[in-house]
C-alpha positions in Angstrom: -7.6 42.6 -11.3 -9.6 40.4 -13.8 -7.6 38.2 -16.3 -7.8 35.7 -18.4 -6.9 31.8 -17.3 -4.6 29.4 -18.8 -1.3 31.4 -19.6 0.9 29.2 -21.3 4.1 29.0 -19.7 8.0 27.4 -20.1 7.8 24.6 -18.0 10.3 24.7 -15.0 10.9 21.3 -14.9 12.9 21.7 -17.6 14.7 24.9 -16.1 16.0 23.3 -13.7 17.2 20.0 -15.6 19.2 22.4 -17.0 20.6 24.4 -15.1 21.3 20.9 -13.4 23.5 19.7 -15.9 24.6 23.1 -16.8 26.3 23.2 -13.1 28.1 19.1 -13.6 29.3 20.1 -16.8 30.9 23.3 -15.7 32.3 21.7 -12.8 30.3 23.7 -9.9 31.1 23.3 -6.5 27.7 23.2 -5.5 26.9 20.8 -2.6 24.6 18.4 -2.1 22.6 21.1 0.6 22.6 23.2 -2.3 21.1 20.6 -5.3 18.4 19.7 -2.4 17.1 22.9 -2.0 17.4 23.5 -5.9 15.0 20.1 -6.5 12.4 21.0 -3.9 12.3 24.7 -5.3 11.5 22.7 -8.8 8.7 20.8 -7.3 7.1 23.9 -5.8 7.0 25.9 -8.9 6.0 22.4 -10.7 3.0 22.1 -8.0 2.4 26.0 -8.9 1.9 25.8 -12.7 0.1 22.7 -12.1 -2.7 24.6 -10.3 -2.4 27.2 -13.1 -3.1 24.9 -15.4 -6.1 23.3 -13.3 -7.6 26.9 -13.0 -11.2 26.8 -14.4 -12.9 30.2 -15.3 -17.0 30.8 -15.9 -18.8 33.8 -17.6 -19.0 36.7 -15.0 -20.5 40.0 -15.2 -18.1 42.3 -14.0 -18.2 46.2 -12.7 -14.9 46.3 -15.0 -14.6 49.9 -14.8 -14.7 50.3 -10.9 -13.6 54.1 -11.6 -16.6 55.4 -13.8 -20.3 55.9 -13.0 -22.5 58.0 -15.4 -25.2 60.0 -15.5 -27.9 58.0 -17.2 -26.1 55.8 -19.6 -28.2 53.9 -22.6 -25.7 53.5 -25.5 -21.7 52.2 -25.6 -19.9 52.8 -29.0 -16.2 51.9 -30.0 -14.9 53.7 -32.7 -13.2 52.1 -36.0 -10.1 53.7 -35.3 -7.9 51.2 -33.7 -7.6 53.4 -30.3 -8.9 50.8 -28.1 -12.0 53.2 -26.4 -15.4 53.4 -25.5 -17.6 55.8 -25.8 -21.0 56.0 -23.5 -23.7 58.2 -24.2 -25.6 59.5 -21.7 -29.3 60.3 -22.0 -29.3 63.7 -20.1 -26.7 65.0 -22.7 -23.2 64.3 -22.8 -20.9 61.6 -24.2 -18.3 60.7 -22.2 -14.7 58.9 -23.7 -12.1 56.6 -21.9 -9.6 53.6 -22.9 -11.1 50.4 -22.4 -8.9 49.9 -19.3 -9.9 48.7 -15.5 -8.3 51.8 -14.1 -9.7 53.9 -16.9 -11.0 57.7 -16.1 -13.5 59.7 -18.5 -13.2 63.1 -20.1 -16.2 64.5 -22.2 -16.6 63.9 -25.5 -19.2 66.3 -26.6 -22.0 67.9 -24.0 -25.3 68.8 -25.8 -27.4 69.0 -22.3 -27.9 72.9 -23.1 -29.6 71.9 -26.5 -31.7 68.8 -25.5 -35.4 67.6 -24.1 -35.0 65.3 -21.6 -39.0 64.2 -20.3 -40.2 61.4 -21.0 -38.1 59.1 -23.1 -36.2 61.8 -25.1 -33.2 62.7 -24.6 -29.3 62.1 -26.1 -30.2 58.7 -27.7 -28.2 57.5 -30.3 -24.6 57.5 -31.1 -23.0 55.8 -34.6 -19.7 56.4 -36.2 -18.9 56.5 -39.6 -17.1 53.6 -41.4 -14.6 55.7 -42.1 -13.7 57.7 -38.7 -10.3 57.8 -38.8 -9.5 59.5 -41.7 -12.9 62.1 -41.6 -13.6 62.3 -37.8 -17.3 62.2 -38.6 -19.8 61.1 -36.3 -23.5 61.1 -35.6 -26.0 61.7 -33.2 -29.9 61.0 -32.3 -31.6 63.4 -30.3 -34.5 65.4 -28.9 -33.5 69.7 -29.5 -37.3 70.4 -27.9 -40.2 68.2 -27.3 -41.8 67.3 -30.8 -39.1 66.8 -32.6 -36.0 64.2 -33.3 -32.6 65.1 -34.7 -30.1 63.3 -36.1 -26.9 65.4 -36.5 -23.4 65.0 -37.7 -20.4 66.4 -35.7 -16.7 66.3 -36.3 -13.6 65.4 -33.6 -11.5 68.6 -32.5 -8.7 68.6 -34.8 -5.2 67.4 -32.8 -7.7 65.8 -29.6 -9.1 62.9 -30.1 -10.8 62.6 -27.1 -13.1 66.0 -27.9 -15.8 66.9 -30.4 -16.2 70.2 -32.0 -19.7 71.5 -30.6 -19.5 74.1 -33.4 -19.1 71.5 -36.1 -22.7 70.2 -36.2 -24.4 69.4 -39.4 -28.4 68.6 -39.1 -28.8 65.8 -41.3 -32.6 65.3 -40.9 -35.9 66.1 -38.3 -38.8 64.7 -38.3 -41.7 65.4 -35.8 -42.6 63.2 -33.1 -46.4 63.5 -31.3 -45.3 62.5 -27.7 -42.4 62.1 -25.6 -42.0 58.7 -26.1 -41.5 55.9 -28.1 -38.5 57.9 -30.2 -36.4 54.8 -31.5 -32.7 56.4 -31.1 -30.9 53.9 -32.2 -28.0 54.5 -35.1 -25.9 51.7 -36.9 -23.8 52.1 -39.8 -24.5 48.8 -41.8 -21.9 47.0 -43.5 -23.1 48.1 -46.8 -22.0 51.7 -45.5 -25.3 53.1 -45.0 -26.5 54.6 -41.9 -30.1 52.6 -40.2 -32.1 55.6 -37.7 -34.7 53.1 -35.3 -37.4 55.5 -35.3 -40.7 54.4 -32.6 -44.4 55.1 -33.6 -44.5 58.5 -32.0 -46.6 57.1 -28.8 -49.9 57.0 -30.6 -49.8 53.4 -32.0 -51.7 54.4 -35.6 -48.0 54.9 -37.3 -46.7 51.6 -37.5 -48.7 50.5 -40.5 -48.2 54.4 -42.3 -45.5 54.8 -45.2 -45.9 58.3 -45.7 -44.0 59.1 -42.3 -40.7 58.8 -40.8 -42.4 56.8 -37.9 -42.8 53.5 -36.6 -39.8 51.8 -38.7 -36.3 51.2 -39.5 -34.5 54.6 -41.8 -31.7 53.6 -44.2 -29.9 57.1 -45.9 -26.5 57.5 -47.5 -24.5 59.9 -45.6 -22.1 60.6 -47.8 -23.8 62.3 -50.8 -27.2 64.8 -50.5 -29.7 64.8 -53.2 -33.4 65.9 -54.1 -32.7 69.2 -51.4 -32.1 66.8 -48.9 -28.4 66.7 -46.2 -28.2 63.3 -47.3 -29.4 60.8 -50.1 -31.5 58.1 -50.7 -30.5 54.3 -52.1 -31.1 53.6 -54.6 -32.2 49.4 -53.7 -34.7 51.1 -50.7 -37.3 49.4 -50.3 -39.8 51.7 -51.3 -38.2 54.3 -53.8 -40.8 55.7 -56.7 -43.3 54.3 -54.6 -46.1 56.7 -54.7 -46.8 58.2 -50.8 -44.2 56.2 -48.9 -41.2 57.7 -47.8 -38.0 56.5 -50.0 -36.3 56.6 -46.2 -38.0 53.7 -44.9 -36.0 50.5 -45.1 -38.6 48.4 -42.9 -41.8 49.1 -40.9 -44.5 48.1 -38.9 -42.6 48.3 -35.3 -43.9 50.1 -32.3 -40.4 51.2 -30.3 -37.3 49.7 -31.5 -35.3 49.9 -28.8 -32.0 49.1 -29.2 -30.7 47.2 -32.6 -27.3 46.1 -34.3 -25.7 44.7 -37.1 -24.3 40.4 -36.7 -20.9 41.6 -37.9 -20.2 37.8 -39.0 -23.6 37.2 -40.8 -24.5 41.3 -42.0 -28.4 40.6 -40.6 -29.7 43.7 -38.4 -31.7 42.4 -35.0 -33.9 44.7 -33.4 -35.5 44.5 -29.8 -39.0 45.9 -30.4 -41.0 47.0 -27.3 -44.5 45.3 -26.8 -47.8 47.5 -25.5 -49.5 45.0 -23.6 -48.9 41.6 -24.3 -45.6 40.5 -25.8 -41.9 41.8 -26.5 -40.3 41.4 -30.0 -36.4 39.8 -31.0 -36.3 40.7 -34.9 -34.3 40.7 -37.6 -34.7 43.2 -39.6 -35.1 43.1 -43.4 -35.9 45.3 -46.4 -39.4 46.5 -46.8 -41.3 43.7 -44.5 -44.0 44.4 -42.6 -43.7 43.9 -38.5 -46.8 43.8 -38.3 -47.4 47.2 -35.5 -50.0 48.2 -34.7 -51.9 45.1 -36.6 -49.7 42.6 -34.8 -48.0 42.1 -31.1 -46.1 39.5 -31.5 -47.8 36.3 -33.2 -51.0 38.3 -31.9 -54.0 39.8 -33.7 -54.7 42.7 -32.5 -57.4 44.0 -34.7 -60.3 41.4 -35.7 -60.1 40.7 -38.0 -56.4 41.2 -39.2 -56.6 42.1 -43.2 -52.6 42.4 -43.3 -51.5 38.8 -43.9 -48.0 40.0 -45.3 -46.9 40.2 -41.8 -43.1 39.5 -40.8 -43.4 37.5 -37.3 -41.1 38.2 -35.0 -37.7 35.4 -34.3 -38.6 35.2 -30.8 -41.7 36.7 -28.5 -41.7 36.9 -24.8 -44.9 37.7 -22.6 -45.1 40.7 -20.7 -47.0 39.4 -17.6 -44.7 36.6 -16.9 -40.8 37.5 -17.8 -40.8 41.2 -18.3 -42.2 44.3 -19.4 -39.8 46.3 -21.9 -37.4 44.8 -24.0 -33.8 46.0 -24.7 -32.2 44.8 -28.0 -28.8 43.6 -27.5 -26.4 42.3 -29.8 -25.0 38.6 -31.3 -21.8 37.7 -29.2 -18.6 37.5 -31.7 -15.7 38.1 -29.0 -13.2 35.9 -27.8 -13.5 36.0 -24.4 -16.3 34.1 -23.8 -16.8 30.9 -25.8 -20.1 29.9 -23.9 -21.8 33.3 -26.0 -21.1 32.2 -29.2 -23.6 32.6 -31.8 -26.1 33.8 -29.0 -27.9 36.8 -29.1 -27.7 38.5 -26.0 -30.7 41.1 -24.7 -32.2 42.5 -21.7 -35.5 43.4 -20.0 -35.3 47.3 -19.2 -37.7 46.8 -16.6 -37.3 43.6 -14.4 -32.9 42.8 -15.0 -33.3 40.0 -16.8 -30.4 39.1 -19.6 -31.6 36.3 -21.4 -29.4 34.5 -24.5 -31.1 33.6 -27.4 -29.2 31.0 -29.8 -29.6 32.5 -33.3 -29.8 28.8 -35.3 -32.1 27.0 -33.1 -34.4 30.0 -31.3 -33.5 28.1 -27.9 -34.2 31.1 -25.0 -32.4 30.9 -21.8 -32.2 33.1 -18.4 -28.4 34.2 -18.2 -28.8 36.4 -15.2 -31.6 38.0 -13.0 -30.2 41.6 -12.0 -31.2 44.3 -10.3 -30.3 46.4 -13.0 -32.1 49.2 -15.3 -30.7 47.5 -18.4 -30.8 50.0 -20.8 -28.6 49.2 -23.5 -25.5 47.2 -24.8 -22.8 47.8 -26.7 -18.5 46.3 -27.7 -15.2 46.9 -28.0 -12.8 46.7 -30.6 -12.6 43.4 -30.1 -16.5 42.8 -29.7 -16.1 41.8 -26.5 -19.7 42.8 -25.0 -20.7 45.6 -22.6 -23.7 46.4 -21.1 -25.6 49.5 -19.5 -27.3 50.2 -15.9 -29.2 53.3 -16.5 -30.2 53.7 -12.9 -27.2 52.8 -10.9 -25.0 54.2 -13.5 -22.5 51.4 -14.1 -21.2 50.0 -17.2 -20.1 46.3 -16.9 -18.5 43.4 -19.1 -19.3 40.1 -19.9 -15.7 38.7 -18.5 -14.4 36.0 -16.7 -13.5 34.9 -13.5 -12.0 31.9 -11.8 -14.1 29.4 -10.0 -13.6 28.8 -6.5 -12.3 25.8 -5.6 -11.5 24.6 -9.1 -8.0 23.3 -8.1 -9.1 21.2 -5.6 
C-alpha cells in the first residue's frame, strides 16, 4: 500500500501520564510489576512515533493501479463531478472508467472500436468533458471514423449509470479532412473561459501550418453550447480571426506542426502545448490567441526556409534537440497537486520516443531530467485533486507521481 508520511498523532506520552495518575487517584491496586511494564510499553510506542515522525518520503513513480493494464492508452480525464474517477482512453477505441483507488477495477465507458481508423496515428484521440457534466452528462470525443477524416463528437452518460455512455447518443459536432494518417492533433480541453480548444496537426504534409483557410496545423476554439451560421456549434465572438477574409473564424492560434498533447495551468488560465519537431527540435508552448508558431517557417528558434519572410513569429518557451535528448515530444501538464511539493510550478512532459520525463520550471525556463524510463510515454493527465498521472502506451500501465518512504531515513 502507498501512503502518505507524517500522520499527526496524540502523543502517548501523555496517555500514559494519565492513565498514570488516573490509576493513584482512584486508588488502583496496581503493583509496582504492573506500572513497570506500563512505563516500558510508553517508551516503545514513544520510540515508535518517534520513527514516524523521522520518516522521510521522495517523489516516486508508482504502478498505482497494480490491477489495470490497457489496451493502448494516450489520454487520462477526471470528470468535474466530484466522483473521484478516472477516465483513460484508449487509442484502439474504447474508454475505460474506474475510481481512483489502488485496488480499482475498470468497466467500459463507451467502445467506438467498430466505428474507428486505427493506422497510422489515428485512432480514439481525444477525450474532454464539459464544464458542466454533472448536471448535462455531456462529453466529447476526437477521433478517426475512416482514414481522411477527423471527428469530434458529443455523447451523453446512460441515464441512472454513471459509469456508461450512450453509444446512441452521439452528436457530430464538426469534420474536417486530414491528407495522411498522421499528424491528427487529438487533443480536447475545455478552457476556463468555457470554450472547447481541438489541437489539430498539419495533416502530415508540412505546407499547412502557415494556411488560415483550413482547420489544420493549429489550435480550434468553438462554443459548444450554442450553433450558428449552419454550424453544430458557434464561433466567439473575441476569435482571433473572425471577419477576417479567407481564414477560418475556428482558429484560435496556428502555425504548429503536431500538437501533441496540451492543457490548461488551472492556477494561471495559460494553455501549454507540446508541439512535435520534423527534424531538428521539439517545441514546449504556450499557447495564445492568433500568434503565429511559426510551422512550417520555423522549428524551433530555427529558419527553415532562407530566407524566412515571417518575422511575426511566436518562439517557442522551451526547445529541445532531437539528435541528443529525444525524438517526439509529449505535452504534459503544470503540477498544482498536493502530493508532491518538489513539482510545484513545474511543467511536467515526456519524450514519446526515448522515456524521458523532464520538468520544466515555468518562471525561470530551468529544464531538468526527472526520470529516464523505459516507457512509450504517450500522454498525461489528473485527478480531482490534480494529482498527476501519466500514460505507457506500449506496456499499457497507467502510473502516479506519488510518494514513497526512503530507505534508511530513520537511521
Amino acid at each position: 500500500m502507498h501512503s502518505n508520511a507524517f500522520h499527526k498523532k496524540t502523543p502517548m506520552k501523555k496517555v500514559f501520564y494519565l492513565l498514570f495518575i488516573g490509576l493513584i487517584v482512584f486508588g488502583s491496586c496496581k503493583t509496582d510489576d504492573d506500572v513497570q511494564e506500563m512505563m516500558q510499553e510508553e517508551e516503545e510506542m514513544e520510540e515508535e512515533e518517534e520513527e514516524e515522525e523521522m520518516a522521510v518520503t521522495e517523489l516516486a513513480l508508482l504502478d498505482y493501479f497494480q490491477f489495470l493494464t490497457f489496451n493502448q492508452p494516450l489520454d487520462i480525464q477526471s470528470p468535474p463531478d466530484g466522483s473521484n474517477r478516472l477516465f483513460v482512453v484508449e487509442k484502439t477505441g474504447r474508454i475505460q472508467v474506474f475510481p481512483v483507488e489502488e485496488t480499482a477495477t475498470d468497466l467500459t465507458f463507451l467502445d467506438l472500436s467498430g466505428n474507428l481508423h486505427t493506422n497510422g496515428e489515428m485512432g480514439l484521440l481525444g477525450l474532454a468533458f464539459h464544464p458542466q457534466y454533472d448536471l448535462n452528462g455531456y462529453f466529447y470525443v476526437y477521433y478517426n471514423p475512416n482514414n481522411t477524416t477527423s471527428r469530434i463528437s458529443r455523447f451523453t452518460v446512460e441515464f441512472g449509470d454513471i459509469n456508461a455512455a450512450d453509444p446512441n447518443s452521439e452528436f457530430v459536432l464538426m469534420e474536417f479532412n486530414q491528407p495522411a494518417t498522421n499528424h491528427n492533433g487529438g487533443q480536447l480541453n475545455f478552457g476556463p473561459d468555457g470554450y472547447l480548444y481541438i489541437s489539430s496537426g498539419d495533416g502530415g504534409p508540412s505546407i499547412h501550418g502557415q494556411d488560415l483557410d483550413n482547420l489544420l496545423g493549429g489550435i480550434l476554439r468553438i462554443d459548444v453550447d450554442n450553433a450558428s451560421g449552419g454550424l453544430n456549434y458557434a464561433i466567439p465572438a473575441d476569435n482571433p480571426f473572425v471577419g477576417v477574409p479567407g481564414a477560418r473564424e475556428e482558429l484560435f492560434a496556428y502555425g504548429l506542426r503536431n500538437p501533441w498533447r496540451t492543457s490548461f495551468d488551472t492556477l494561471t488560465g495559460k494553455l501549454w502545448a507540446g508541439d512535435v519537431g520534423s527534424g531538428n527540435f521539439e517545441e514546449v508552448n504556450i499557447i495564445e490567441s492568433g500568434e503565429n508558431y511559426g510551422w512550417h517557417d520555423y522549428e524551433g528558434n530555427n529558419c527553415r526556409l532562407n530566407p524566412c519572410l515571417n518575422q511575426n513569429v511566436v518562439f517557442p518557451f522551451h526547445t529541445y534537440p532531437r539528435a541528443q535528448t529525444g525524438s517526439a515530444i509529449t505535452g504534459g501538464y503544470v503540477y498544482r497537486g498536493t502530493l508532491n511539493p518538489e513539482l510545484e510550478n513545474q511543467y511536467v512532459y515526456a519524450d514519446f520516443v526515448d522515456g524521458f520525463i523532464w520538468t520544466l520550471d515555468i518562471n525561470s525556463a530551468a529544464n531538468e531530467l526527472l526520470y529516464d524510463t523505459n516507457f512509450k510515454i504517450s500522454g498525461f493527465g489528473t485527478d480531482e485533486n490534480e494529482e498527476l498521472y501519466v500514460c505507457d502506451l506500449q506496456g499499457g500501465k497507467i502510473y502516479k507521481f506519488g510518494r514513497v518512504e526512503v530507505i534508511g531515513s530513520n537511521n
